[in-house]
C-alpha positions in Angstrom: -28.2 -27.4 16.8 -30.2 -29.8 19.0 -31.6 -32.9 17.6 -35.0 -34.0 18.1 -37.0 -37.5 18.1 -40.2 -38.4 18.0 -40.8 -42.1 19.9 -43.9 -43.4 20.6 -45.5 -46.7 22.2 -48.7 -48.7 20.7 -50.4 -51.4 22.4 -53.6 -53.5 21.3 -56.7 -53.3 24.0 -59.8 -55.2 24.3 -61.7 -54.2 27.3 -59.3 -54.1 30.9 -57.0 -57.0 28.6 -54.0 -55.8 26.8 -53.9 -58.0 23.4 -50.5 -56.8 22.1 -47.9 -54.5 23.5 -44.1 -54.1 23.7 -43.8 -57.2 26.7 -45.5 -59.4 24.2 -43.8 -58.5 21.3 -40.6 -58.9 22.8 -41.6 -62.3 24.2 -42.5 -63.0 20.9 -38.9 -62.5 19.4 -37.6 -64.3 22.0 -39.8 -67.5 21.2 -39.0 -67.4 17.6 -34.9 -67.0 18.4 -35.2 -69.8 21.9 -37.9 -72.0 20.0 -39.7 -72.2 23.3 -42.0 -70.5 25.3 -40.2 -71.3 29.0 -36.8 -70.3 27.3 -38.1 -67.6 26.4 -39.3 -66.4 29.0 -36.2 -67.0 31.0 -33.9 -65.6 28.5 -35.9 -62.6 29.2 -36.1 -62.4 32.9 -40.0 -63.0 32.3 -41.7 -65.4 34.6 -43.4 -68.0 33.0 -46.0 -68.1 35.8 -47.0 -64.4 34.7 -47.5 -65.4 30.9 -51.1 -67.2 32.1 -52.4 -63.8 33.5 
């Protein structure tokens, strides 16, 4: 018998901008686990230079 799963993605939109979605949320996590926004973003191969667009 096969086994099925149902997955989905939701993301927050205002206008063209893209409030909240899964990038965010896992940059998110890794602020509150690196306790900074630059190690964050490096310790996700995320550059910081992006995060201001």
């Amino acid at each position: 018998m096969k086994r099925y799963s149902i997955k989905s993605r939701i993301w927050i939109e205002a206008g063209d901008n893209v409030l909240l979605g899964e990038g965010r949320v896992v940059l998110l996590k890794a602020i509150d686990e690196q306790g900074s926004l630059s190690q964050a973003a490096k310790s996700i191969n995320m550059s910081y230079k992006k995060l201001g667009h």
